[in-house]
C-alpha positions in Angstrom: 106.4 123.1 85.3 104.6 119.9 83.4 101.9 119.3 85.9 98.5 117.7 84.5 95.7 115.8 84.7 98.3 112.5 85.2 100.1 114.0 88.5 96.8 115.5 89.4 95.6 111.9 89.9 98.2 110.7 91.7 98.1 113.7 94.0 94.6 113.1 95.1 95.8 111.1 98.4 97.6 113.9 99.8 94.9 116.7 99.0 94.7 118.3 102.6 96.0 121.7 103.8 99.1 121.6 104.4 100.2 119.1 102.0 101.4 120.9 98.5 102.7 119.5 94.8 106.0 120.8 93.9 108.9 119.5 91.7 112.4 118.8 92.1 114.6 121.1 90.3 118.3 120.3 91.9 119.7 117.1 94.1 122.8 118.3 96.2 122.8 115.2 98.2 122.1 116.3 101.4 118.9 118.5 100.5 116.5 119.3 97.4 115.6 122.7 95.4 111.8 122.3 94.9 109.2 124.5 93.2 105.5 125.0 93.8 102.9 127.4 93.2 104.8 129.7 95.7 108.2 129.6 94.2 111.1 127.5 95.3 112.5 126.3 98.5 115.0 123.6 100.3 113.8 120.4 101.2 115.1 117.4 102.8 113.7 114.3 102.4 111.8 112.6 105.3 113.4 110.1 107.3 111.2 107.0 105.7 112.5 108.3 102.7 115.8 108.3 103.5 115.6 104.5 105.2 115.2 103.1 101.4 117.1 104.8 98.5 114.6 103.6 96.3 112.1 106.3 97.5 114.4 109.1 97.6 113.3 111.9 95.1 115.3 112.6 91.9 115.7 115.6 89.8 112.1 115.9 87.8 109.9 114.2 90.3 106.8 116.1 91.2 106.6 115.5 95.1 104.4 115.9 98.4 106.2 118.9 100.0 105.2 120.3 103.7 106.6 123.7 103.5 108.3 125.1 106.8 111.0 127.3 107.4 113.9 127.4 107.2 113.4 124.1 105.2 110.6 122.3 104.2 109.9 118.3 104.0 109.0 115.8 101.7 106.6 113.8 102.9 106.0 111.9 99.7 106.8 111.5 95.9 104.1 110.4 93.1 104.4 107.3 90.8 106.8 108.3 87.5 105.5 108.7 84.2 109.0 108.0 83.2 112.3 107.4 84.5 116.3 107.4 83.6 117.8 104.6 85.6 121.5 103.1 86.0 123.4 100.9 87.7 125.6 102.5 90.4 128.9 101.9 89.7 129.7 99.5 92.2 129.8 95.8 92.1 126.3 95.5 93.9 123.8 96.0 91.6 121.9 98.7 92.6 119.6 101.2 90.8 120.5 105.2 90.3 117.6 107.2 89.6 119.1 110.1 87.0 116.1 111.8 86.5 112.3 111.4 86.3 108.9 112.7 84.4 111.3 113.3 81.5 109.5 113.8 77.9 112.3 114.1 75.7 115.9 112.3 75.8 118.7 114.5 74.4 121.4 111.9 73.3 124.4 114.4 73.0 127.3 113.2 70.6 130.5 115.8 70.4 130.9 116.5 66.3 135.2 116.1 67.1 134.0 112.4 68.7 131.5 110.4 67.0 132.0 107.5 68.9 128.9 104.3 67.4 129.1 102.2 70.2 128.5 104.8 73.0 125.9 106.6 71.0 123.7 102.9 71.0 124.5 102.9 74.8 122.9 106.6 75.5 120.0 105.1 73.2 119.5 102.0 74.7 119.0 104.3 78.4 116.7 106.7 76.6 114.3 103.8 75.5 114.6 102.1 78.7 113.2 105.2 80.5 110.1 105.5 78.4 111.2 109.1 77.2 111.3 110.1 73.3 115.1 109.5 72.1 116.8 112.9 69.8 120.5 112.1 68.9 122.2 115.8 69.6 125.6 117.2 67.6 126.8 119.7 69.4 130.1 121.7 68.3 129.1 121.5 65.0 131.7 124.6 64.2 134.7 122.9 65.1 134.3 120.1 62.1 134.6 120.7 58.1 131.8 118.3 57.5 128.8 117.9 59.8 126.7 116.7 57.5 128.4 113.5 56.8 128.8 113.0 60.8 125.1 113.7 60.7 124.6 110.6 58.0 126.6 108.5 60.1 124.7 109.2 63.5 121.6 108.4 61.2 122.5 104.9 60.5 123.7 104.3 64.1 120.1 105.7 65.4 118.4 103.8 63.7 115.6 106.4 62.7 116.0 108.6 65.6 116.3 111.8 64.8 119.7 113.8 64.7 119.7 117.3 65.5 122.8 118.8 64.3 123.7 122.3 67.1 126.6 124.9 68.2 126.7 126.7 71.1 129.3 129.2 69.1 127.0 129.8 66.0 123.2 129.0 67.3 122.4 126.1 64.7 119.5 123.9 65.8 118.8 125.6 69.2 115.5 127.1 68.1 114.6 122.9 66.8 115.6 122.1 70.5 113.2 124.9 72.1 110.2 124.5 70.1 110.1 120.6 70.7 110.2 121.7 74.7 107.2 124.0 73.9 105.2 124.4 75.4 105.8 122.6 78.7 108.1 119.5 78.0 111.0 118.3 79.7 113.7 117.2 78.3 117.2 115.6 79.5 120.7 115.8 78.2 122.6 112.5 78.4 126.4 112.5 77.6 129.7 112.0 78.6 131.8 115.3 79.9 133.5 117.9 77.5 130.1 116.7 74.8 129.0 120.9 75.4 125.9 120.1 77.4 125.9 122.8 80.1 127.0 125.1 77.2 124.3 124.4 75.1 121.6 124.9 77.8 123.6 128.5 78.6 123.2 129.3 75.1 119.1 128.2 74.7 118.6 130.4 77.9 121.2 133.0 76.9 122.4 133.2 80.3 125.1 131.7 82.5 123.2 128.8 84.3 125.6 126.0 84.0 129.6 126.5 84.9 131.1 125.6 82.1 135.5 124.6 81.5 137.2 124.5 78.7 137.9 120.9 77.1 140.9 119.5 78.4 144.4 119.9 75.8 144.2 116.1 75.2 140.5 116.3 74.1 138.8 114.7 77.4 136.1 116.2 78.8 136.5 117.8 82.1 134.0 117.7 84.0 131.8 120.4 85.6 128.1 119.6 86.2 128.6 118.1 90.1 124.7 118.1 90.6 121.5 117.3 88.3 119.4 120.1 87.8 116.6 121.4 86.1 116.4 124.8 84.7 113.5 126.4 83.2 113.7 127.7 79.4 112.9 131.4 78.4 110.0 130.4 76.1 108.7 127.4 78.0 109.7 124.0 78.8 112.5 122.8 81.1 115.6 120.9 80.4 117.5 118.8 83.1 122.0 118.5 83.2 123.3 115.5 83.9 126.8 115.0 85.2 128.9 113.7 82.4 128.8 109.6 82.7 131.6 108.8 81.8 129.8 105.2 80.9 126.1 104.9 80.9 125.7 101.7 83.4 122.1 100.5 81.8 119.6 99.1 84.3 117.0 96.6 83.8 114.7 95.7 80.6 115.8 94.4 77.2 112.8 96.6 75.5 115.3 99.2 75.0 117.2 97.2 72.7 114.6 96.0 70.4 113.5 100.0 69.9 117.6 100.3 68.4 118.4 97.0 67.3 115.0 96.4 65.6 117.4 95.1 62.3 119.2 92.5 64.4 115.9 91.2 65.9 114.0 91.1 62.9 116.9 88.7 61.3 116.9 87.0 63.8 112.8 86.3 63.5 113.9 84.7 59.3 116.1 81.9 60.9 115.2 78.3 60.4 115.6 77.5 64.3 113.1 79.6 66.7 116.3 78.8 69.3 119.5 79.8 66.7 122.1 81.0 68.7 123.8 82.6 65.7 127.0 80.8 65.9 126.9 77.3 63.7 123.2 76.5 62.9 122.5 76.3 59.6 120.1 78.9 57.6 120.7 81.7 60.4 119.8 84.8 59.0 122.4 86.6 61.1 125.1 85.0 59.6 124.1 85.1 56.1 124.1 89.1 56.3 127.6 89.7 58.0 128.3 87.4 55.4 126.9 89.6 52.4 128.1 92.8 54.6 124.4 94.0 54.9 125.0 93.9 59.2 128.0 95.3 60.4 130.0 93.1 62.6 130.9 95.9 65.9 126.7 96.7 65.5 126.4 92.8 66.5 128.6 92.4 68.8 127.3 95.7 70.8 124.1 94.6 70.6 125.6 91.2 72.0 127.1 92.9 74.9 124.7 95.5 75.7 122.4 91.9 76.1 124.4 90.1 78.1 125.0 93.5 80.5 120.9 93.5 81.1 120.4 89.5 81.7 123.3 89.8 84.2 121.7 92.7 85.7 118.3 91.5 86.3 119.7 88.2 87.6 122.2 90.1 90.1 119.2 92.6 90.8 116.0 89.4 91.5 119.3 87.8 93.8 119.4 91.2 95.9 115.7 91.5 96.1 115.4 87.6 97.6 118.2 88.6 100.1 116.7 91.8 101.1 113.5 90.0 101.6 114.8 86.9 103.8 116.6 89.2 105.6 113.8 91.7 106.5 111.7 88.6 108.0 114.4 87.3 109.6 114.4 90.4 111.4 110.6 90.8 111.8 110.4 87.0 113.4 113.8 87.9 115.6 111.6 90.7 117.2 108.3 89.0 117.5 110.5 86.7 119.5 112.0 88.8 121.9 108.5 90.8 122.5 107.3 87.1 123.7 110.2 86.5 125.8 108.8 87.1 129.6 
């Protein structure tokens, strides 16, 4: 299930009887599938949990589980070697936990919709969450030339690898296995109809995921309503995502300089240290859109993806004063009325 010497650590504060490591393996809103040393069982989160969404377990998380029946509790859940966050789609800016104590990042790309700008997106998360980024083909079947879709996921990926898979004839699912092996966890990010839940019934070589065919117009339809994490025949685990239909990013601009290293590094050989790439002379950015060495759409997503973060951590340290003037205006409200005779 992934546990070692790291978790073990962090689970030295709860070592007492009754108190027992297990891992999330399904969310369903309302209650949790966990699994420990005694197999799996329900869960609900305890009610301090449940007072801050930011403590609320997520698929992944190894957690601090009193077992009872019919349903046990969490009491607990240990600090995250790595986590997939989003913003909720909502106009506060919140964070979404996707998943967590993930080791590789599946970035799944449909072979019949090789779209640039949403593959850097799906990047841009992966490096965010501190996981190892592999750019995904699936339906590789359904297209005369994979090959040249793989060359042009390359150069998007910027040296990421690109597995090229189908479900249909079994290319690339024993690459996606062993890199599991022998007790990694990987994640499959992509929007619906890109043949995740197929691909993960196809590595196990049962029906674990309901699948649906893609839609006559070529959407995806949607199927996955719930993360979850199943276990693979020959070791390691893998976690389904609901199909995003955008991947909102959360906070931290390191992500981008992993994928846009070429950007940044132009930017380092212009003659101002504060070029905003728009009308100072020597900038380095200009001078290659100008000699077509940097494509103009890679800017400009970089651009946007940029501006998306900076507005994001400004919205999120806003929230965070708020909450925080808020929780001792309530704090003095009560001392207060505890003093009133």
């Amino acid at each position: 299930m992934g546990w070692d010497s790291y978790f073990q650590e962090k689970f030295k504060p709860y070592e007492r009887d009754d108190y027992v490591p297990a891992r999330v393996l399904a969310d369903f809103g309302a209650e949790y599938l966990v699994q420990d040393s005694e197999g799996s069982t329900r869960a609900t989160a305890g009610r301090h949990l449940r007072n801050d969404s930011r403590m609320l377990p997520a698929v992944g998380d190894w957690v601090v589980l009193l077992r009872r029946e019919p349903v046990s509790s969490v009491h607990g859940v240990l600090e995250r070697r790595t986590v997939f966050s989003r913003k909720v789609a909502s106009k506060e800016s919140k964070e979404q936990v996707l998943a967590a104590n993930v080791d590789i990042a599946f970035v799944v790309a449909t072979a019949t919709d090789v779209n640039a700008r949403r593959i850097e997106r799906y990047l841009t998360v992966a490096w965010q969450s501190g996981a190892v980024p592999i750019v995904l083909m699936t339906k590789a079947d359904t297209v005369d030339s994979p090959d040249e879709l793989r060359l042009e996921l390359e150069s998007v990926s910027m040296g990421t690898p690109v597995l090229v898979t189908s479900s249909v004839t079994g290319e690339g699912m024993d690459d996606i296995t062993r890199r599991l092996q022998p007790c990694l966890t990987g994640v499959l990010l992509g929007p619906s109809g890109s043949g995740k839940s197929t691909l993960i019934n196809r590595i196990v070589g049962a029906d674990v995921m309901r699948t649906r065919l893609v839609h006559h117009s070529g959407e995806g339809r949607h199927m996955t309503s719930h993360r979850q994490l199943v276990q693979l025949p020959g070791g390691g685990m893998i976690i389904d995502t609901p199909g995003l239909r955008e991947a909102q990013l959360w906070e931290g601009e390191d992500g981008l300089g992993n994928l846009f290293e070429d950007i940044e590094e132009l930017a380092l050989r212009c003659r101002f240290p504060d070029c905003a790439h728009d009308t100072e002379p020597g900038c380095a950015i200009k001078a290659a859109l100008a000699d077509g060495s940097l494509d103009t759409a890679r800017l400009g997503s970089y651009r946007k993806l940029q501006r998306e973060l900076r507005a994001i951590a400004a919205k999120s340290d806003h929230r965070i004063r708020m909450e925080e003037r808020k929780k001792w205006k309530q704090i003095a409200m009560a001392g207060k009325s505890r003093a009133r005779p």
